[in-house]
N, C-alpha and C positions, 0 to 999 in steps of 0.2 A: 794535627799539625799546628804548633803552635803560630801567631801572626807573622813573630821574625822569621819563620823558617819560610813561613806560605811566601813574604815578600820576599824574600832573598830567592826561592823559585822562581818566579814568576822577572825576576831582576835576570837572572841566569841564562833564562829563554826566552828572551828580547826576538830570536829569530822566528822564535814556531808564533807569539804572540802575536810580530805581524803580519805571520801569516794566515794565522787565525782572526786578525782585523781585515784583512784583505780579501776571503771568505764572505766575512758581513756585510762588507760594503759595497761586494759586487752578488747577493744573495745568491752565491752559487753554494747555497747550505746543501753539503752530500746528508742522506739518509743513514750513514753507518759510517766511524774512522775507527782505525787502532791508533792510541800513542804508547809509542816504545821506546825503552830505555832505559838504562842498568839503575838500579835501587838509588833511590836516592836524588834523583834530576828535578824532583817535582811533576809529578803527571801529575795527580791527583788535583792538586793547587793550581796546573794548566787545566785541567777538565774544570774544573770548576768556576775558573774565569771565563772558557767558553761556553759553559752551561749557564752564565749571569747576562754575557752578551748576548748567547739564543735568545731567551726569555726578559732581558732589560726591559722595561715601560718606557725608561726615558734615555735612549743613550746618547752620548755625547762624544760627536766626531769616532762611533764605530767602535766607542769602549765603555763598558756598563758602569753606571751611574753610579752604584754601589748606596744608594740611598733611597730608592724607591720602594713599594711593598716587594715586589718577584724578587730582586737583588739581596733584601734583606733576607726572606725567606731562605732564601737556598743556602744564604751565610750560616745559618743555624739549622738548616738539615732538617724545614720543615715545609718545603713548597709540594701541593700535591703532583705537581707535573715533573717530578723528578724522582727518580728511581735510584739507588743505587746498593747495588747486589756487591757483597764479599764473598769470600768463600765460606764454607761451613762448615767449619774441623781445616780438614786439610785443604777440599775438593768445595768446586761448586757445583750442586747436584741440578738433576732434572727436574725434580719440585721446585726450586729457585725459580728457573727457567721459565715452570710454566705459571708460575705465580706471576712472573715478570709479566708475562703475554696480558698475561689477565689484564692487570693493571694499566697498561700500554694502548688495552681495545676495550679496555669499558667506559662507557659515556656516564657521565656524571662529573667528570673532573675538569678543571676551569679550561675556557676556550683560548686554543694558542697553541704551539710545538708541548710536547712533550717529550724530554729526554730522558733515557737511563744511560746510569756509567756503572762498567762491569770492570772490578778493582779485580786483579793480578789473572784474568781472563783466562791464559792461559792451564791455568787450574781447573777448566771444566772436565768433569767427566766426560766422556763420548757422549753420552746420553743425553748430558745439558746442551755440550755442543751441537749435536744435531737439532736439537727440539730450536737451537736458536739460528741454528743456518735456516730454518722452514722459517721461520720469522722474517730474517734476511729476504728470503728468497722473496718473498708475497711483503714488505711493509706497508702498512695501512694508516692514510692519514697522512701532519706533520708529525712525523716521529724523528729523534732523531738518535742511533748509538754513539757510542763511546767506551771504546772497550782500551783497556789500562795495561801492558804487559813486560814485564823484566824479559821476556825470551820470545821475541817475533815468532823464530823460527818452527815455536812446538804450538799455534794457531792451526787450528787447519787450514788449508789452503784452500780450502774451498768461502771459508769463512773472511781469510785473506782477499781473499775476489771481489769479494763483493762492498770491501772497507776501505778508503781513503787513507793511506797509511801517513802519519804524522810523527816522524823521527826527532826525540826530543835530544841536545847536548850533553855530553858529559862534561864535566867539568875538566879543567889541565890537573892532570893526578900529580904531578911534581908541584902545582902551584898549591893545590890541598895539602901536601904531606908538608912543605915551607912552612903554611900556615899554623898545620896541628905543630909542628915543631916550636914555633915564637909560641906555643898556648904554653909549652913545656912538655909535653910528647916525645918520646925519645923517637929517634929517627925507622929505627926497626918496627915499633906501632903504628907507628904514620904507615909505613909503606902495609902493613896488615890492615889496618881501618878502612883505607883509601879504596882497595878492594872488596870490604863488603858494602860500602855506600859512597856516593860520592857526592851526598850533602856533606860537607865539612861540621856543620854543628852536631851531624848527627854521629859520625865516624866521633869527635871528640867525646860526647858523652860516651860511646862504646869503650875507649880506651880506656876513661875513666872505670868502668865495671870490673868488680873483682873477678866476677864468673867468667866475662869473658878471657880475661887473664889468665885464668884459669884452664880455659877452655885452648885456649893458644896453646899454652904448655901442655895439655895433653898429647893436642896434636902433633906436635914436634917429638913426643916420649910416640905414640903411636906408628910414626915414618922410622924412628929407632929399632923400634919395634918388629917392624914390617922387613926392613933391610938389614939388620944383624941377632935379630936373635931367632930362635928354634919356631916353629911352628905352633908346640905347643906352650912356649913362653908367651907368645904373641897372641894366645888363647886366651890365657891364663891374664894378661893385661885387661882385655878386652871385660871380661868377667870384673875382674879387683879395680881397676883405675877407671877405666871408660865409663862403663853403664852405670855406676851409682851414681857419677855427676853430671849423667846425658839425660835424665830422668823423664825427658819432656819430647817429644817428639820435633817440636818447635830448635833444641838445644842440640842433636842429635844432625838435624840439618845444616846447622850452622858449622856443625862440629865436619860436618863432610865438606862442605864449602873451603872448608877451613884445609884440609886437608887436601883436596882440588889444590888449590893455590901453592900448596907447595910440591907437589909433582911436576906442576907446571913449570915453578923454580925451577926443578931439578931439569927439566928440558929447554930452560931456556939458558942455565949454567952450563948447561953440555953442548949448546948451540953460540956460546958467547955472547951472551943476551942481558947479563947480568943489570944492567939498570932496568930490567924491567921487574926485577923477581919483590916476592912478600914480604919477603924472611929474610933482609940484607944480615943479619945479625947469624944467620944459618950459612951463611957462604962457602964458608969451609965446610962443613959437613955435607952441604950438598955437594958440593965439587967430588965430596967421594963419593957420595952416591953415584953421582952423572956417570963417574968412569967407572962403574961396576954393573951399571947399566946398559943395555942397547937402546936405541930410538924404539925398536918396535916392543921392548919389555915395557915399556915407560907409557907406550900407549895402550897397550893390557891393561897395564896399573889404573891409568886416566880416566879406558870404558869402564873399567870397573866401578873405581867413583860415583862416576855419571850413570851406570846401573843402578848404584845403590839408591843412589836419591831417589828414583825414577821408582824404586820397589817401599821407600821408604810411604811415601802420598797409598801405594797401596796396602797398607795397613800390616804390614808384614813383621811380626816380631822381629825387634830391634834386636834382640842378640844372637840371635841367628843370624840376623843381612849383616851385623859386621863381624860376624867371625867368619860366616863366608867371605867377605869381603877382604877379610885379613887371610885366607885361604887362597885365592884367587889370584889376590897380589903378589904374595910369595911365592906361589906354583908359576902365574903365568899363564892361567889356564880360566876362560871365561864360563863361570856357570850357566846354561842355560835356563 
C-alpha cells in the first residue's frame, strides 16, 4: 500500500482509531481481535498502526511515535515481534499456522508483546483454523492476534469467541462514485468499481485497466448468455470467450464477483431498488431479465455464484465449475 493510500485509511477510520487509542490508554490490550470490512477500508494500514502503538518505545498521548527503533521497524516489515501470515495460493494452510506458533513461543526474540496479523483470515483451511483456535484457546505470554477479514461471517465461530471484533467503515458509495466521476469515470464504472473496493484510489486505477474492462463485458455477454440463449451456446461461450481471458484463477474470481453483482441488480430492479444496482448502464436489459425471472429462480442463480466461488479456493477445474455453473443457472437446479 502505497503512503497516500495508508493515510487516507487511517484518515477514513478516525472511529476504530480511537478506539483503538482508547484500548491503550486504558491497557485493556485483548489477547486476539478480528477487523472486518469490505475490500478496500484499510485494515491492513489499521493493523498496523495498532501493531506500532502495541510495541511503540515512546508514545505520545496514546499514538505511536513513528520515529523510534520498534515504530520504524514494523514500517518496513522487519521487527522480529511481528508476524504476518498471507495466504498461500489461494488458502492459508496448517504449516502457516504452525510455523506461526512456533515463532510466537520461542524465546529468543526481543522482550515485550509480540503480535501476528493474519491477512484475509478467513481463507484458512479447517486445518490452519483449528491448529489456530488451540492457539486461541491456551495464549502464552504478551501475545497479541489480529486477524484481517472481507467476510466476518465465513470465521469460525468458535474462533469468533474468542476475538474482540473491530468493525471497520465503508466508505458513502454514492460519495466514491461522485468522486471517480469528476476523475472522468463514466457513471456506469463508478457504480462497478465502487463494488469491488471502496478505497476510491484504488477502484480508480481498476477502471483504468483494460482487463478489467474487459472482464466487465464479459460478464454482461455471460448473464446474456445465461438468460437467452441455448444451453449449449452458453457452453460453447464458456469454452471460446470466458476461459482464455479467465486464465488465472485470481481473474476468474473476480469475474464471479462480477457476475454476483449483477444478479443482484436483477433482484434489486425486480424489487425497485434501482439506485442501488452495478450495472446502471444495464437497466434496461435487467428489467427484462427481472420480469422473466421469479424471486426464488434469482436465488438459485445467486447460491450458485456463491457455490462457485466457494469450489473455485478448492482447486476444482475452472471449466468445468463454470459450465456447471452455467448449467445450474439455466436449469435452476443446484449441483450438489
Amino acid at each position: 500500500m502505497s503512503q497516500k493510500l495508508h493515510d487516507h485509511a487511517l484518515q477514513s477510520q478516525k472511529q476504530v482509531i480511537d478506539r483503538l487509542t482508547m484500548i491503550h490508554k486504558r491497557q485493556r490490550i485483548g489477547h486476539a481481535y478480528i477487523f472486518d470490512g469490505s475490500n478496500g477500508v484499510g485494515k491492513e494500514a489499521v493493523a498496523q498502526y495498532f501493531t506500532k502503538l502495541l510495541l511503540c518505545m515512546d508514545p505520545k498521548e496514546n499514538v505511536p511515535c513513528e520515529t523510534c527503533h520498534s515504530c520504524k521497524r514494523i514500517e518496513s516489515g522487519n521487527h522480529p515481534n511481528v508476524v504476518l501470515i498471507r495466504p498461500d495460493g489461494q488458502d492459508i494452510k496448517k504449516d502457516q499456522m504452525s510455523e506461526l506458533i512456533m515463532k510466537m513461543t520461542k524465546k529468543g526474540y526481543e522482550e515485550g508483546r509480540k503480535v501476528y496479523v493474519i491477512v484475509n483470515a478467513e481463507r484458512m483451511n479447517s486445518s490452519a483454523a483449528n491448529t489456530l483456535l488451540k492457539f486461541l484457546e491456551e495464549p502464552e505470554g504478551s501475545i497479541t492476534a489480529i486477524l484481517l477479514t472481507d467476510s466476518y461471517p465465513s470465521i469460525l465461530p468458535t474462533i469468533q469467541s474468542r476475538c474482540q471484533r473491530i468493525s471497520l467503515q465503508s466508505m458513502n458509495r454514492q460519495s466514491s462514485i461522485e468522486s471517480l466521476v469528476e476523475k472522468g469515470v463514466t457513471a456506469s464504472m463508478a457504480s462497478t468499481v465502487t463494488m469491488m473496493t471502496a478505497n476510491v484510489e484504488v477502484a480508480y486505477e481498476m477502471a483504468q485497466e483494460d482487463s478489467f474492462v474487459q472482464r466487465r463485458r464479459l460478464v454482461l455477454k455471460l448473464v446474456e448468455a445465461i438468460e437467452q440463449r441455448t444451453p449449449g451456446e452458453a457452453l460453447l461461450f464458456i469454452q471460446t470467450d470466458w476461459m482464455p481471458f479467465m486464465k488465472e484463477k485470481s481473474d476468474c474470481e473476480q469475474g464471479l464477483d462480477l457476475l454476483l453483482f449483477a444478479y443482484r441488480d436483477i433482484v434489486a430492479v425486480k424489487a425497485g431498488l434501482q439506485s442501488t444496482i452495478s450495472y446502471p448502464d444495464q437497466l434496461e436489459i435487467f428489467t427484462g431479465h427481472s420480469v422473466k425471472n421469479t424471486y426464488s429462480s434469482l436465488t438459485v442463480k445467486i447460491d450458485a455464484v456463491l457455490q462457485a466461488k466457494k469450489r473455485l479456493h478448492q482447486n476444482m477445474n475452472r471449466t468445468l465449475l463454470l459450465e456447471q455453473l452455467v448449467l445450474t443457472m439455466q436449469e435452476g437446479l443446484l449441483f450438489v
